[in-house]
N, C-alpha and C positions, 0 to 999 in steps of 0.2 A: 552486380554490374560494375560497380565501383572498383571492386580488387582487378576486374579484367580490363578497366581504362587505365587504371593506377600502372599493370603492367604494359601495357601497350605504349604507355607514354610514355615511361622510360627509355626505352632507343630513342625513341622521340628526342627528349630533353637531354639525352646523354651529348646528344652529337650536334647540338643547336648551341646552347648556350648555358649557364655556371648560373644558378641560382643565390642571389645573395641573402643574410641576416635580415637584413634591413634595407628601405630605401626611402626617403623624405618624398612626401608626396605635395608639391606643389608646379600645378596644372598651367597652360603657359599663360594664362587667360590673370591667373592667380599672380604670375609674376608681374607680368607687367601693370597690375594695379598695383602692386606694391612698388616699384617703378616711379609710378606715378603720386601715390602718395610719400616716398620718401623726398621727392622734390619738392611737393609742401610742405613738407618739415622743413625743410635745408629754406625755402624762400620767407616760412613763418619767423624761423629762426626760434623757436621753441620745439627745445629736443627734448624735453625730458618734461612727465605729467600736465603733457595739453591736450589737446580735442580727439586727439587717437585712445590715450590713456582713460579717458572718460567714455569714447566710446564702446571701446574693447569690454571694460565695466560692468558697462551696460546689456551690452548683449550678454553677457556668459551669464550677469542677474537674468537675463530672458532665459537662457538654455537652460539654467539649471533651475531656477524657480526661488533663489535666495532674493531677498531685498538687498541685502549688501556686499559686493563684490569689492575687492582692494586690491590692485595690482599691484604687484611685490617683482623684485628681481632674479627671484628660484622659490623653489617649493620645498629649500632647505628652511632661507627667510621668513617664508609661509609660518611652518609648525613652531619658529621662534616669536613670530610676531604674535601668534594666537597667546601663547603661553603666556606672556608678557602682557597682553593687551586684558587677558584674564586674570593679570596681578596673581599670576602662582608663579612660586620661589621657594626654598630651603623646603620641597616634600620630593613625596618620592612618586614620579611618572612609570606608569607600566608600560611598555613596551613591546610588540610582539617580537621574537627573536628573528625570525624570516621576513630582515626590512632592508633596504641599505641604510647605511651609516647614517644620514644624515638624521635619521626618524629618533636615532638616540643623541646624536650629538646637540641637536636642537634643544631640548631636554638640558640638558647638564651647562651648554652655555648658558643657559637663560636662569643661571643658579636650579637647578634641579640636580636631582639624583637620578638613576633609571635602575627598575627592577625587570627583565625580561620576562615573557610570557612564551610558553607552548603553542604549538598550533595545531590544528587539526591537519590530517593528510587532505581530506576529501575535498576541500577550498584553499590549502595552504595560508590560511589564518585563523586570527587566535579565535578562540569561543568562548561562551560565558565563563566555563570553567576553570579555563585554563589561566583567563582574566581574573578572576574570585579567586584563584588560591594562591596568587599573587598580592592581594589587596592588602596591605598593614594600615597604622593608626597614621600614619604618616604620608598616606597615600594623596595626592590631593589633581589626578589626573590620570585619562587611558589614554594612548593615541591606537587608533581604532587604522590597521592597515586595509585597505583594499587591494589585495595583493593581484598583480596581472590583470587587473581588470573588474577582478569577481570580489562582489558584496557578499558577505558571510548572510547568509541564510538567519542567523541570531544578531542581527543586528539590532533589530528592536532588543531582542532581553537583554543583550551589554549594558545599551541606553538605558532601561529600565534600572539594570545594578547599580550603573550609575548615577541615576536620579537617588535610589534608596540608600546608598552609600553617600551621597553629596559630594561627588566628585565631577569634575567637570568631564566630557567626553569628546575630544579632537580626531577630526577625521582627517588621518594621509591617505589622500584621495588622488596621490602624483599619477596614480595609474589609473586612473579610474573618469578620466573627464569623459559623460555621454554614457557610463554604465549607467543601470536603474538596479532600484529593489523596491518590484510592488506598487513600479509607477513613478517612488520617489528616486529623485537623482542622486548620485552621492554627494557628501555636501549636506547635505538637510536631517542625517541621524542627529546632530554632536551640534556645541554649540557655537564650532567651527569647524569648518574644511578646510583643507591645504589641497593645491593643485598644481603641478608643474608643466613647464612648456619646453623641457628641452628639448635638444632636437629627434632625439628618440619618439618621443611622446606621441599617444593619437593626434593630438593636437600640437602643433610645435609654434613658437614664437620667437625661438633662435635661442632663447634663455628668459626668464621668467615666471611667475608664480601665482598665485590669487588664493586669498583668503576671503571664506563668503560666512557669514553668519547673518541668524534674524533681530542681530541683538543691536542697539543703536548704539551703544556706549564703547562696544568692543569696535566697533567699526568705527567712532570717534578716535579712539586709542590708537588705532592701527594705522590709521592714516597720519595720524602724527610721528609714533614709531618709524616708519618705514622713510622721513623727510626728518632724519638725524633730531626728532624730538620738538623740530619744531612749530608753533602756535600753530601756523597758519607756511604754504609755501612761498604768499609773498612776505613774509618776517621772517626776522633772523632774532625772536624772543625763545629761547628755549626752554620750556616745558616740561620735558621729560626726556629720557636717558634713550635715543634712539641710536641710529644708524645708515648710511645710504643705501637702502633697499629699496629705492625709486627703479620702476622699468621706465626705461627709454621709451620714447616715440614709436620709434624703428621698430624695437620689439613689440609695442602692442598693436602697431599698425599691421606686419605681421601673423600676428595674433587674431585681431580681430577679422582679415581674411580667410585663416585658413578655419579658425570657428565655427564658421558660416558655413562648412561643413560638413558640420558632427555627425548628420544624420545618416549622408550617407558615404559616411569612412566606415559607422559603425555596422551598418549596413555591408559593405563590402565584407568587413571582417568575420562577421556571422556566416555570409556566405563560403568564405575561403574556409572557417572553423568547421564549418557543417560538413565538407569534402573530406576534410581530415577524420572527421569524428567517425563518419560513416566506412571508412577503411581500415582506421585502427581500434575501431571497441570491438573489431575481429581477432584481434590480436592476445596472445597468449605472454607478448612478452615485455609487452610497449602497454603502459596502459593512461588513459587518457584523463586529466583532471574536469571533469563535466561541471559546466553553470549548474549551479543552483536553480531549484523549483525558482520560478517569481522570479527571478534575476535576469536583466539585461545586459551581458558582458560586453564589453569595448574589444573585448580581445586586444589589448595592450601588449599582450603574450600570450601563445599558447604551449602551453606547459604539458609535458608528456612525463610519464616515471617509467624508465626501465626496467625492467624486471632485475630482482636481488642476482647478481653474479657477474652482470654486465658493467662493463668498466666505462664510465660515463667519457672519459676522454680519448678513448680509443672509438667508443661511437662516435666523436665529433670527427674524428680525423680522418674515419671510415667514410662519415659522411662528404665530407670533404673532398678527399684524396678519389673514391671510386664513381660517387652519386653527382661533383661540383655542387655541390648545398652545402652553404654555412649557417651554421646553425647562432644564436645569437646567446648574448652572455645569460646566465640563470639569473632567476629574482627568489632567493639568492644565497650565493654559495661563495665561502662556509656561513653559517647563519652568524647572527652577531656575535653570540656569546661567546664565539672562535674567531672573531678578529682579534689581533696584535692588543691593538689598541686599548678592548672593553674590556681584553683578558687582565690587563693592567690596571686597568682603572677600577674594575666591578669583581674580581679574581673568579671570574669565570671560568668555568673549566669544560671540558670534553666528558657527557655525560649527563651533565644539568639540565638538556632540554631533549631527550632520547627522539623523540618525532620529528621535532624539525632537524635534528642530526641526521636521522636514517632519509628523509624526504629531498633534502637537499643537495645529497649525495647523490640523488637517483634521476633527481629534473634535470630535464634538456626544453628548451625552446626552439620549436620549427620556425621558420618564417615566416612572417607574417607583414606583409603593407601591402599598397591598395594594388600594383600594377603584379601580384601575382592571377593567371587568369586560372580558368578550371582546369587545364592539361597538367600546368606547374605544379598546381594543389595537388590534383590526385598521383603527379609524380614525386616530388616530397612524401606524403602519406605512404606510399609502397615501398619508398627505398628505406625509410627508416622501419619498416618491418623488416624487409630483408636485410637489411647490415642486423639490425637486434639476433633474425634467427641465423647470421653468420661468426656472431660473436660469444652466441650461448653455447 
């Protein structure tokens, strides 16, 4: 039933209107309390870590189930604060190779070394193993990706390697605000989470981050870290070696608006995922990245792999140019250990991670935000099968 709406809808959508990447989903109801609360900040005259920042905190401690939540300024700051707030330095951080940059860079500013890890196809992150045969004497951290959304199915036995190994365990959880595994939110594997709010993100805050742990002391640290080291935000006594990673007002008021909708963004998403899924696990040539058993995806992305032969930038243009659908950037290509950058720094090379090289090349990203309805869905999901069987 699905393939014959999928096709019907296309005249439909062809002749109506251009499907975009992306779209920021804040409702008008949304705006104008932020409206509203930005003129209490402008009349408080406290723009930076006051009664929004504390309450933003607060609630994502309620959503996600952590006791301590720390607004930060990105979710780059995030995975530096945790690192630092956890007094690791001069070891070496695993890494998954399929992450953006920041997941390594974070790492190496914060005195670190990065050794990358493989992933699996089936979740596009790394696994116990791939994490284990990376681990040296030197190791003294994992940062655990939640790539697009999806909680690796082994997420507990990482955490387990990593208790028996005595190594700490950091969750980049930028994609993942409102996914579950098992009930548990992400955030609550590792003995910190990192979380981002840009404007891409389920959740968006214009820019911005949060780090959540159950740990009292880390969360002592990090609130210091993140107000350039110092005691307390009304002294100017400095303590330790920080930086300005304070979010604004504006951003967590923001924030703490659109928050208050996790449940059902993610809820939408699922729904738009489910039209997709149900059109192309027909498909001979597109094949679909599927959630995990137990897992709650956010659908942050949904990630499709083209069949071997299919030229991933000629489907984008295809789609494009004949379907008006833009498809949105991959998570992510080339994987790290073929950036400029880590080739330089780590002499990585083309060959050292074979899975995430061949997986990377093949991902596309459909569309996905809240205002796609069910015609769009199932007209996306058809057209990227027919440009696939037009281009094999």
């Amino acid at each position: 039933m699905q393939k014959n709406l999928g096709s019907t809808i296309m005249t439909k959508q062809e002749s109506t209107r251009s499907i975009p990447s992306f779209k920021l989903y804040f409702p008008q109801e949304d705006i104008t309390q932020f409206q509203n609360y930005s003129a209490d900040i402008l009349e408080s005259g406290m723009l930076t870590l006051g009664k929004y920042t504390r309450q933003f905190e607060e609630q994502c401690s309620k959503i996600l189930g952590t006791p301590h939540s720390i607004a930060v300024n990105s979710g780059t700051s995030a995975i530096e604060i945790a690192l630092r707030s956890l007094r690791i330095a001069d070891g070496e951080i695993v890494v998954p190779t399929n992450s953006f940059g920041a997941t390594a860079a974070a790492p190496i500013l914060s005195g670190n070394k990065v050794r990358f890890a493989d992933i699996e196809e089936r979740t596009l992150c790394a696994s116990r193993s791939t994490i284990e045969e990376q681990l040296t004497r030197t190791t003294k951290a994992v940062v655990l990706v939640h790539i697009a959304g999806i909680i690796s199915p082994e997420v507990d036995q990482i955490r387990i390697l990593c208790e028996e190994k005595g190594i700490s365990l950091i969750e980049d959880a930028a994609h993942a605000f409102g996914s579950r595994f098992q009930g548990k939110s992400a955030g609550n594997f590792g003995v910190a989470g990192c979380f981002s709010f840009y404007p891409t993100k389920v959740v968006s805050a214009g820019e911005g981050g949060l780090v959540v742990t159950s740990q009292a002391e880390l969360d002592r640290n990090a609130r210091v870290l993140r107000d350039q080291g110092k005691e307390s935000f009304n002294s100017n006594i400095i303590v330790d070696l920080g930086y300005n990673w304070r979010m604004s007002e504006f951003n967590a008021a923001a924030g703490l608006i659109a928050s208050k909708r996790i449940n059902e963004i993610v809820e939408k998403r699922n729904h738009i995922a489910s039209i997709y899924n149900e059109i192309l696990r027909k498909s001979n040539l597109v094949s679909v990245v599927e959630t995990p058993d137990g897992c709650l995806n956010n659908y942050y992305k949904y990630v499709i792999l083209l069949a071997s032969g299919i030229n991933r930038d000629e489907f984008k243009m295809a789609m494009k140019s004949q379907k008006s659908i833009a498809c949105s950037g991959e998570v992510y290509t080339p994987p790290l250990h073929l950036e400029p950058i880590f080739m330089k720094l780590l002499g990585t090379k083309r060959g050292d991670y074979p899975i995430a090289e061949d997986v990377c090349q093949r991902m596309v990203c459909l569309p996905m935000y809240q205002e796609i309805d069910d015609d769009a869905a199932g007209y996306v999901a058809a057209s990227a099968q027919e440009v696939a069987e037009s281009l094999h």
